[in-house]
C-alpha positions as CSV (number, residue, x, y, z in Angstrom):
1,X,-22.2,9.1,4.5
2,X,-19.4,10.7,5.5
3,X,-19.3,15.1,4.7
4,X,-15.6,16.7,5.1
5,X,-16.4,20.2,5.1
6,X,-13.1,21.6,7.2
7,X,-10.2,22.1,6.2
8,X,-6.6,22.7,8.1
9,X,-4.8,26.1,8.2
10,X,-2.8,27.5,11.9
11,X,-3.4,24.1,13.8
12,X,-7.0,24.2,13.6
13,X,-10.2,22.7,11.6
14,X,-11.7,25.7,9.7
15,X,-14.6,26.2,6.8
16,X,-12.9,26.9,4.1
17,X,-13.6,30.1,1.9
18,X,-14.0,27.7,-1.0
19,X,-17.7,25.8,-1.8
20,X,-17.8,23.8,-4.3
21,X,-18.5,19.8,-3.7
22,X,-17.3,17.0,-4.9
23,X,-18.7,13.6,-4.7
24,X,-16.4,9.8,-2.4
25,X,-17.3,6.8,-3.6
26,X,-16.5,3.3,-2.4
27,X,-14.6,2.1,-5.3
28,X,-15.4,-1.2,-4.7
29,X,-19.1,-0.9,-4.5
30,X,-19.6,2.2,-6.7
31,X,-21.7,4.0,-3.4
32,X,-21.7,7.3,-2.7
33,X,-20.0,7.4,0.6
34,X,-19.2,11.3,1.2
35,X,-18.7,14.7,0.2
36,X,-15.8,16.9,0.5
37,X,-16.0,20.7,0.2
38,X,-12.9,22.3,-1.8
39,X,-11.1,25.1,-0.7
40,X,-9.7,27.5,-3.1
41,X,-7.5,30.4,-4.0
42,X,-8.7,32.1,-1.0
43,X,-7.6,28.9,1.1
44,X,-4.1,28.9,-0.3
45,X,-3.9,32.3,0.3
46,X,-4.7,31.9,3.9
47,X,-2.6,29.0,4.8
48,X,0.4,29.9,3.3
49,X,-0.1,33.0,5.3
50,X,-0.3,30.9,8.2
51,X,2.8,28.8,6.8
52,X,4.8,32.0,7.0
53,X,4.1,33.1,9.9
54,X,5.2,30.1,11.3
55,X,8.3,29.7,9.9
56,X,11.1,32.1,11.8
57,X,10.3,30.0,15.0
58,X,10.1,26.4,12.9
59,X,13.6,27.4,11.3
60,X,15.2,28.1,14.7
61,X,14.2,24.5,16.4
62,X,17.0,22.6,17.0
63,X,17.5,18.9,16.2
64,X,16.0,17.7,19.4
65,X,12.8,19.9,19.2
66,X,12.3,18.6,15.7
67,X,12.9,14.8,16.7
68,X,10.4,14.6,19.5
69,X,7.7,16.1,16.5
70,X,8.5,13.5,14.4
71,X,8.0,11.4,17.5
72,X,4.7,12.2,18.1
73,X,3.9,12.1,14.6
74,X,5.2,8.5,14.3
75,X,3.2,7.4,17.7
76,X,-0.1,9.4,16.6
77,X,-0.4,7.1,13.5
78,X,0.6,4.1,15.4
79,X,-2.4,4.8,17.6
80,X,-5.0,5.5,15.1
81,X,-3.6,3.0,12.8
82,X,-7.1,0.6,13.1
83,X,-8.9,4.1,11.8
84,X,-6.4,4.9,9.2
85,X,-6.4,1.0,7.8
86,X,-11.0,1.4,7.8
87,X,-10.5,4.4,5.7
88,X,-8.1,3.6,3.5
89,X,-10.3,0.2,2.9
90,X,-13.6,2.0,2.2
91,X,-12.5,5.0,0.3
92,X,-9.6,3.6,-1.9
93,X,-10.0,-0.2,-1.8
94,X,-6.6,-1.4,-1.7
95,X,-5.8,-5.0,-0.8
96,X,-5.3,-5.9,2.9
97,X,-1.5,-6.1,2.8
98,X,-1.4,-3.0,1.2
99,X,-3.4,-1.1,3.4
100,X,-1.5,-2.8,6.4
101,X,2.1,-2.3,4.7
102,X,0.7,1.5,4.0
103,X,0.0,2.4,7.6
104,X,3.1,0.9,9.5
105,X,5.3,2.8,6.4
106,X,3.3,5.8,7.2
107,X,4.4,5.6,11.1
108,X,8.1,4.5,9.6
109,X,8.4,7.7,7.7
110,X,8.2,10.0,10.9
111,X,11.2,7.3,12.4
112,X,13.1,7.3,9.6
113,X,13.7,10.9,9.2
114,X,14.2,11.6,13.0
115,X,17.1,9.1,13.1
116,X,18.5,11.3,9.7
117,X,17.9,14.9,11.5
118,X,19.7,13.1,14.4
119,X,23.1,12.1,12.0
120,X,22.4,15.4,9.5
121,X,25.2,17.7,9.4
122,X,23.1,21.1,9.7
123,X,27.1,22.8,10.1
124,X,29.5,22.1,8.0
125,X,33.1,23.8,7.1
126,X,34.3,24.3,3.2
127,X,37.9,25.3,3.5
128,X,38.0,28.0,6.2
129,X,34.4,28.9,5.8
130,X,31.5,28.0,7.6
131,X,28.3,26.6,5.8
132,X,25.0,26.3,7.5
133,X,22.2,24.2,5.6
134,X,19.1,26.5,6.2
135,X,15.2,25.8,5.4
136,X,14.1,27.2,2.8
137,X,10.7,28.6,3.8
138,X,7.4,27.5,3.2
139,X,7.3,24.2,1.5
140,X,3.7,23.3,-1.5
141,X,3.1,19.9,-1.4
142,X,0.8,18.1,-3.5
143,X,0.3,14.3,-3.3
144,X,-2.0,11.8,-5.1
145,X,-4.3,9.4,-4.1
146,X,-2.7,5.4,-4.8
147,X,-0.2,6.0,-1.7
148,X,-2.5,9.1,0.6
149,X,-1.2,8.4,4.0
150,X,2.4,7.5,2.9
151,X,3.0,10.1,0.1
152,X,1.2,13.0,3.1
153,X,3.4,11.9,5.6
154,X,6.6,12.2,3.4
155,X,6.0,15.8,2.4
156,X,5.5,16.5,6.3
157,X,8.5,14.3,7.4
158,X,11.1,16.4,5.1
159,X,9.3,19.8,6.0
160,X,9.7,19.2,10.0
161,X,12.9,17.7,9.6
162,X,14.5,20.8,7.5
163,X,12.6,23.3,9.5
164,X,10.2,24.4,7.1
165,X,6.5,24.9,7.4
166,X,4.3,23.1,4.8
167,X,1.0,23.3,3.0
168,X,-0.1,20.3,1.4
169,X,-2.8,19.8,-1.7
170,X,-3.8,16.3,-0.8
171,X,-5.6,14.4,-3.8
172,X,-9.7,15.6,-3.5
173,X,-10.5,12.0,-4.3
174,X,-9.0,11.0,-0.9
175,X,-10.6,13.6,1.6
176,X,-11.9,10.4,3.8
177,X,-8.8,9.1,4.7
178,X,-6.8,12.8,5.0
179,X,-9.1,13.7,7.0
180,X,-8.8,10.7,9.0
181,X,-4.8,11.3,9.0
182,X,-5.4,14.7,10.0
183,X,-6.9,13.8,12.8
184,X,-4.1,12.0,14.0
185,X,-1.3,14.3,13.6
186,X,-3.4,17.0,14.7
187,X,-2.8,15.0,18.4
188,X,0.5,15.2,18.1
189,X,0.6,19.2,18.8
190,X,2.4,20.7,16.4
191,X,3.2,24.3,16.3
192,X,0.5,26.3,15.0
193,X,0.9,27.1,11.2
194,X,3.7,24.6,10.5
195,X,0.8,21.9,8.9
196,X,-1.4,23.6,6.2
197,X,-4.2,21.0,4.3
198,X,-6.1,22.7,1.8
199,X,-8.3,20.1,-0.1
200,X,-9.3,20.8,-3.6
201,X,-8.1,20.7,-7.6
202,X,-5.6,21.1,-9.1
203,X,-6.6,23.9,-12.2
204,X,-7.9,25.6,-8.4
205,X,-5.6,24.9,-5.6
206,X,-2.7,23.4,-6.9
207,X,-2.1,26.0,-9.3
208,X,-2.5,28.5,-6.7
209,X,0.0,26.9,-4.3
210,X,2.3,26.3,-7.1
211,X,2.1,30.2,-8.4
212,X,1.9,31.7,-4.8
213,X,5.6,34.1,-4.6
214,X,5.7,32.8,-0.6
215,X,5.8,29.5,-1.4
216,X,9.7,28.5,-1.8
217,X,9.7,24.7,-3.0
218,X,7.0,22.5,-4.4
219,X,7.3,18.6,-3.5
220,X,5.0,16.9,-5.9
221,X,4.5,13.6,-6.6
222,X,2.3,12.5,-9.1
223,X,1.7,12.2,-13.4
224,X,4.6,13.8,-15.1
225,X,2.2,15.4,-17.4
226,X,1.0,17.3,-14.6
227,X,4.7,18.0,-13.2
228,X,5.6,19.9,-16.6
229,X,2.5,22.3,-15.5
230,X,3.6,22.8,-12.5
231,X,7.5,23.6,-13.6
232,X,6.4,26.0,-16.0
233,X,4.2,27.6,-13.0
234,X,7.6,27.3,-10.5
235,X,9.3,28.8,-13.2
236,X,8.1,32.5,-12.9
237,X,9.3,32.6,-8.9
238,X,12.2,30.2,-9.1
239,X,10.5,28.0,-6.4
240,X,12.6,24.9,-5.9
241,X,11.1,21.3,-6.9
242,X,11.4,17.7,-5.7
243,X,9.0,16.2,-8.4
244,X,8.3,11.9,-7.6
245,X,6.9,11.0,-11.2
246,X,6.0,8.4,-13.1
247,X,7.5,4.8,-14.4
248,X,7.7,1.9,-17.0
249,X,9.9,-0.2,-14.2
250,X,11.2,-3.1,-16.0
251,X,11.5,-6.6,-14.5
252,X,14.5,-8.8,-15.6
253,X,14.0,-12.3,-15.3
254,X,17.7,-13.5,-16.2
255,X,17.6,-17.0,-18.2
256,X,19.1,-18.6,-14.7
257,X,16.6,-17.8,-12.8
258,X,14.6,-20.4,-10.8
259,X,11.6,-19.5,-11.6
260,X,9.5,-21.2,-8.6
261,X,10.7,-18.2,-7.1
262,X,10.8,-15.4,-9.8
263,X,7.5,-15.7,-10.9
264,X,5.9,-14.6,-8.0
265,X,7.8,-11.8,-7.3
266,X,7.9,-10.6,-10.6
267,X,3.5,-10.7,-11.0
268,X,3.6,-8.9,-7.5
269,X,6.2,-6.3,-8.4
270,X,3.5,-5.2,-11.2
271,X,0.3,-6.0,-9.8
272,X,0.6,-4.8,-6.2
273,X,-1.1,-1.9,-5.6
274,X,-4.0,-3.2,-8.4
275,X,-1.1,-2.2,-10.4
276,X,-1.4,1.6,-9.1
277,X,2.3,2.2,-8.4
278,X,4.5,4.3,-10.0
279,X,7.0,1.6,-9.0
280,X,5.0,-1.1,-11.1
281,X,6.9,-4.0,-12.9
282,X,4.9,-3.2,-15.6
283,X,7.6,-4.2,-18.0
284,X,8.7,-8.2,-17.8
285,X,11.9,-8.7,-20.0
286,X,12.5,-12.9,-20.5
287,X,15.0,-14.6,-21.9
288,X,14.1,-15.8,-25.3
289,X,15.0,-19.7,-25.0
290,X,13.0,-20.2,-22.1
291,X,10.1,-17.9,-23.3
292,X,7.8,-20.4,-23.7
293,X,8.0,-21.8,-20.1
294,X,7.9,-18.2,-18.7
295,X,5.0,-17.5,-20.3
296,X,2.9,-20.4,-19.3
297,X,3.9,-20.3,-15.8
298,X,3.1,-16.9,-15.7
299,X,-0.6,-17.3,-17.3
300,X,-1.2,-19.8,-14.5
301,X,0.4,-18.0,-12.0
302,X,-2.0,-14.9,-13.1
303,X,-5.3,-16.7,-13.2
304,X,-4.8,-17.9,-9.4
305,X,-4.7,-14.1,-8.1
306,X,-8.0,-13.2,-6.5
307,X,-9.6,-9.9,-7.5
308,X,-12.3,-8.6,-5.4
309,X,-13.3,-6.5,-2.5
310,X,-10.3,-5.3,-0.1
311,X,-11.7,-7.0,3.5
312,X,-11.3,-10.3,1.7
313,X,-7.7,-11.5,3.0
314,X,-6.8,-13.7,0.2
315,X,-8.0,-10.9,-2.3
316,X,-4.2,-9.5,-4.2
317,X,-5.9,-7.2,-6.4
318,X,-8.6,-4.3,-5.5
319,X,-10.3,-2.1,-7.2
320,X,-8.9,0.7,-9.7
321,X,-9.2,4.1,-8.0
322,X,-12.6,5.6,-9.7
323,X,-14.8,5.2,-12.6
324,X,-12.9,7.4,-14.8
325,X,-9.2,5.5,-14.5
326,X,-10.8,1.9,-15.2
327,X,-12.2,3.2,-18.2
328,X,-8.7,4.9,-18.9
329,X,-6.8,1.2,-17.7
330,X,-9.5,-0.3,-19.9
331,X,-8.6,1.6,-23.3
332,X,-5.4,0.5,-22.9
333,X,-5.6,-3.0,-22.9
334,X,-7.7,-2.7,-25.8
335,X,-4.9,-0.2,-27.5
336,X,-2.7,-3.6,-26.9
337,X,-4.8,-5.7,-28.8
338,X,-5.1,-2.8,-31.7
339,X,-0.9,-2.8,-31.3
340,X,-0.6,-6.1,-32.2
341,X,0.3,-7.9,-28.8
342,X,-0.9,-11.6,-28.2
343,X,-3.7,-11.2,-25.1
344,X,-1.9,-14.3,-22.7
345,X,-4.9,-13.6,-20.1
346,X,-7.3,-11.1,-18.9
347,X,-8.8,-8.3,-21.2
348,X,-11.3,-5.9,-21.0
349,X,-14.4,-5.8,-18.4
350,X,-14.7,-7.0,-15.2
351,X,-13.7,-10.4,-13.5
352,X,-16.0,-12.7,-13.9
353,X,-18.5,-12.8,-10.7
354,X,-17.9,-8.9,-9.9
355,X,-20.8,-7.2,-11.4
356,X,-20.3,-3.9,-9.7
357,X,-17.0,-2.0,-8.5
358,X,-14.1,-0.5,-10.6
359,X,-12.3,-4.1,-11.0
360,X,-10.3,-4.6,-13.9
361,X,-9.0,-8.3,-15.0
362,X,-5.7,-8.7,-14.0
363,X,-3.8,-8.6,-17.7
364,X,-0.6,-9.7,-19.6
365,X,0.3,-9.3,-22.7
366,X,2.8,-11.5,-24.8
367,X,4.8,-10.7,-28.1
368,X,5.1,-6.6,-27.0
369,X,7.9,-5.0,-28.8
370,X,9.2,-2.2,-26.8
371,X,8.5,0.5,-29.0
372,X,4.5,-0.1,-28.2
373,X,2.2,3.0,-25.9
374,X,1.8,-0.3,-23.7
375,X,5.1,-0.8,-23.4
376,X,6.3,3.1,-23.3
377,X,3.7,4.8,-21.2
378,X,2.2,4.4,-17.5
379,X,-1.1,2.5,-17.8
380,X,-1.5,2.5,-13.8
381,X,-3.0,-0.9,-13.2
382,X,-2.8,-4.5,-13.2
383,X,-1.8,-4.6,-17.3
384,X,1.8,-6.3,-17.9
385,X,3.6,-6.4,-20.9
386,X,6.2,-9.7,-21.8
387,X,9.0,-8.8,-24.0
388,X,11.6,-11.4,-24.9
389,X,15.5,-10.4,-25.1
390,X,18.0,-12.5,-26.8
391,X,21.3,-12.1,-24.5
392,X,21.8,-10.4,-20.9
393,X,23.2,-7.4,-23.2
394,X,19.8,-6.8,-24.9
395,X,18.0,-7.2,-21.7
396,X,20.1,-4.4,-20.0
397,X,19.6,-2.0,-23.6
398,X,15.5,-2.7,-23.8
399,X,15.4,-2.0,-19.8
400,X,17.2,1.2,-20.2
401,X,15.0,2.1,-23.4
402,X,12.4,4.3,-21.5
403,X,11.6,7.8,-20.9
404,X,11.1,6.6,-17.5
405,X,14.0,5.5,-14.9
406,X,12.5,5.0,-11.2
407,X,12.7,1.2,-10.7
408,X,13.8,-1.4,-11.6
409,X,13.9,-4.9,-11.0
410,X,16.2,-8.5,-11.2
411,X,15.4,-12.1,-10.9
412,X,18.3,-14.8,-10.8
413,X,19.8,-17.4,-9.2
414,X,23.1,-16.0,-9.3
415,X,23.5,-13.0,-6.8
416,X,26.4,-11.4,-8.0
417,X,25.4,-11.8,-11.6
418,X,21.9,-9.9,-10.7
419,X,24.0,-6.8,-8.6
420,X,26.3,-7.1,-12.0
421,X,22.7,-6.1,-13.9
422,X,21.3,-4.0,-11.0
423,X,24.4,-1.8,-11.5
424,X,23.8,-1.1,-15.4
425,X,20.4,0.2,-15.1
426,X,19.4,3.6,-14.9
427,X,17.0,3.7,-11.9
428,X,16.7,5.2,-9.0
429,X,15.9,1.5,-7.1
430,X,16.8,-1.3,-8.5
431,X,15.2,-4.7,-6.3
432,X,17.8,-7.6,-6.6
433,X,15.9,-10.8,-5.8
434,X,12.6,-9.2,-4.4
435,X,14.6,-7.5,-1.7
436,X,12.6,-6.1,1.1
437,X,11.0,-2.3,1.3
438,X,14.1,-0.5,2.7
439,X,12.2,2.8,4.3
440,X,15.6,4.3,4.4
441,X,17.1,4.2,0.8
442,X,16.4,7.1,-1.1
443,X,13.5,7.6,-3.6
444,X,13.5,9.6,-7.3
445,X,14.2,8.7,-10.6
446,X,16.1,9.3,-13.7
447,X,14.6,11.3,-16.5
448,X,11.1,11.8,-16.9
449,X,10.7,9.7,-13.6
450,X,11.5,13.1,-11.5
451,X,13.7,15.3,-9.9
452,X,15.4,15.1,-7.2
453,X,15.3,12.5,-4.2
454,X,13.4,11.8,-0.9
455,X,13.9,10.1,2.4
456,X,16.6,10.5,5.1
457,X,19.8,12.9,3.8
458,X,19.0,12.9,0.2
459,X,15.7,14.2,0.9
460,X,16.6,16.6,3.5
461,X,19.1,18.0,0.8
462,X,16.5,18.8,-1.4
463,X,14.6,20.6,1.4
464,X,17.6,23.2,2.7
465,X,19.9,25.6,1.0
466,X,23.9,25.9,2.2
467,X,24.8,29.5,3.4
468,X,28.9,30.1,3.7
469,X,30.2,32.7,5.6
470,X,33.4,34.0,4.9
471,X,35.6,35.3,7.0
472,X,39.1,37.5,6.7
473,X,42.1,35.4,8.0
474,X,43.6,36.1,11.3
């Protein structure tokens, strides 16, 4: 058992003023593995107090200074990077690669925004004026619990590297492995008051952070039901807002596509992650003559991923989150049935042989017209939905026909036919060919997907305001 009763406000571990409970679990087991106790308004209160007393020395660090932070950052989780991967394993449950991929990204997102601070322009000239791009001030940040590590070390990444001061609302569900992360950048000796962790709700601490009048940006990534609260919270103060929401990302697998290699990628673009990714190919679009072969390879292709408990190597799919988001994942693949799709595999309950842990049978659905809830909304786990498109035309028009608009992806054999695709979709990525993670393209999405961007210049953008001075001629 495993009791997380600090939290982090002015460099330092502290009881928070806040004392309500709440329960870890081991989603993979169902134990009881911990308790975290929430800070509240209070807690806000006091760390962004901290925040802003921190800030007129942050703002005034120059490039170098905040380089070598971001340096110690990245080589702090480098060197707790066997703790990180044990919590992340126990608390969340996430596949090995995952967890593995989720670490190194979390040390590559410290690297990646040094090297952009390095090539930022921070002076600039507009005509004969002069335009400095200046922090804006204490940053809220509040981050969900698929991505912890990653999604914690982004919010902190643009904060240093814009010279604002940050307190983050990580998810409560994940206090195990923030407070492992903690731990770790806590070694890396940052100024006092320039990290903030407050753990708690959002109704409490969330909406505190979000309504405080110090607080000059909110980064949130998460639902966007929950980012239409908090915009209508930001609203009142005219607090900036990088919001990273949610997707439908569709997967195009063009009819030339050799599918030996398609298949794979395009079940792993919407089940990694147990399907908890906003980036999910949750959406597979297939040409209609060669529907028939798509489908069957991808039935068989389906039933030969292993579900089951995240220390098992060969295991591709974990757990779901908690007890409360497989019942959620599970209504929805009975809404698919009750929509009229064809069930090509999977279904409701657990895989066979797992008796106990919040698995969920990896699921596809055939015959989906676009217009279905399991075709239109986020369902967050390992549920896939096959819709057939009669010409490259249609494919591009059903792809496009979301409220959603983060990713994207596209399967062919011809290259420059699949950039011809990737260039008519509206997505903020689009993966040609299961292209590699790049850690330094930028992140956001069209639409109800979000607003604004992160990573290297776009996200520092988001993070600082331009300032012109004006001067009379000579």
């Amino acid at each position: 058992m495993r009791t997380i009763d600090r939290i982090y406000i002015d460099g330092a571990f502290v009881t928070p003023h806040g004392t309500e409970r709440f329960d870890l679990f081991n989603p993979a087991t169902e134990e009881r593995i911990g308790t975290v106790r929430l800070g509240d308004a209070e807690d806000v209160r006091l760390a962004v107090a901290a925040a802003r007393r921190a800030f007129p020395a942050m703002a005034r660090t120059t490039k170098a200074e905040r380089i070598a932070m971001l340096h110690r950052l990245r080589d702090a989780v480098k060197a707790g990077a066997d703790d990180l991967v044990a919590a992340m394993t126990e608390e969340y449950g996430a596949p090995a690669y995952f967890t593995g991929f989720s670490v190194q990204n979390t040390a590559a997102v410290f690297e990646v925004m040094a090297a952009s601070v390095e090539a930022y322009a921070f002076e600039r000239r507009a005509g004969s004026s002069a335009v400095t791009m200046l922090p804006l001030g204490v940053v809220g940040a509040i981050t969900p619990w698929n991505s912890n590590f990653g999604f914690i070390a982004t919010k902190l990444a643009h904060a240093i590297g814009s010279g604002s001061t940050l307190v983050i609302k990580p998810a409560e569900q994940s206090a195990i492995q923030t407070q492992v992360l903690l731990e770790c950048l806590h070694a890396a000796g940052l100024p006092k008051g320039v990290l903030n962790v407050v753990n708690g709700t959002g109704p409490e601490v969330g909406a505190a952070l979000t309504a405080h009048p110090d607080v000059a940006l909110i980064t949130f990534t998460g639902s966007t039901p929950a980012a239409k609260i908090i915009q209508r919270s930001a609203l009142e103060t005219m607090k900036r807002l990088v919001l990273e929401l949610g997707g439908k990302s569709p997967t195009i697998i063009l009819d030339d596509a050799d599918l030996d290699a398609a298949i794979p990628i395009a079940l792993m673009s919407g089940f990694a992650n147990s399907g908890q990714a906003c980036v999910a190919g949750s959406r597979i679009l297939v040409p209609r003559a060669r529907r028939e072969e798509i489908v069957m390879r991808l039935k068989r292709e389906a039933e030969r991923f292993k579900v089951g408990a995240p220390d098992d190597p060969e295991v591709r799919i974990g757990p779901l989150a908690n007890a409360a988001h497989w019942e959620r994942v599970q209504s929805y693949i009975r809404l698919g049935q009750e929509e009229g799709a064809t069930l090509l595999t999977g279904g409701e309950g657990r895989p066979e042989g797992l008796d106990r842990g919040w698995f969920a049978r990896p699921t596809i659905f055939t015959d989906v017209a676009n217009s279905m809830r399991i075709a239109r909304e986020e369902i967050f786990g390992p549920v896939l939905s096959v819709i057939a498109y009669d010409d490259e035309a249609e494919a591009v028009a059903i792809a496009n026909d979301s409220e959603f608009g983060l990713q994207a992806y596209v399967l062919s054999s011809d290259e420059a036919r699949a950039l011809r695709v990737a260039q008519q979709l509206v997505a903020g990525r689009v993966v040609v060919n299961g292209a590699p993670h790049d850690p330094h393209a930028p992140f956001g999405g069209f639409r109800q997907s979000g607003l604004g961007r992160e990573i290297g210049a776009y996200g520092l953008d988001a993070f600082l305001e331009p300032r012109a001075i004006l001067k009379p001629a000579a």
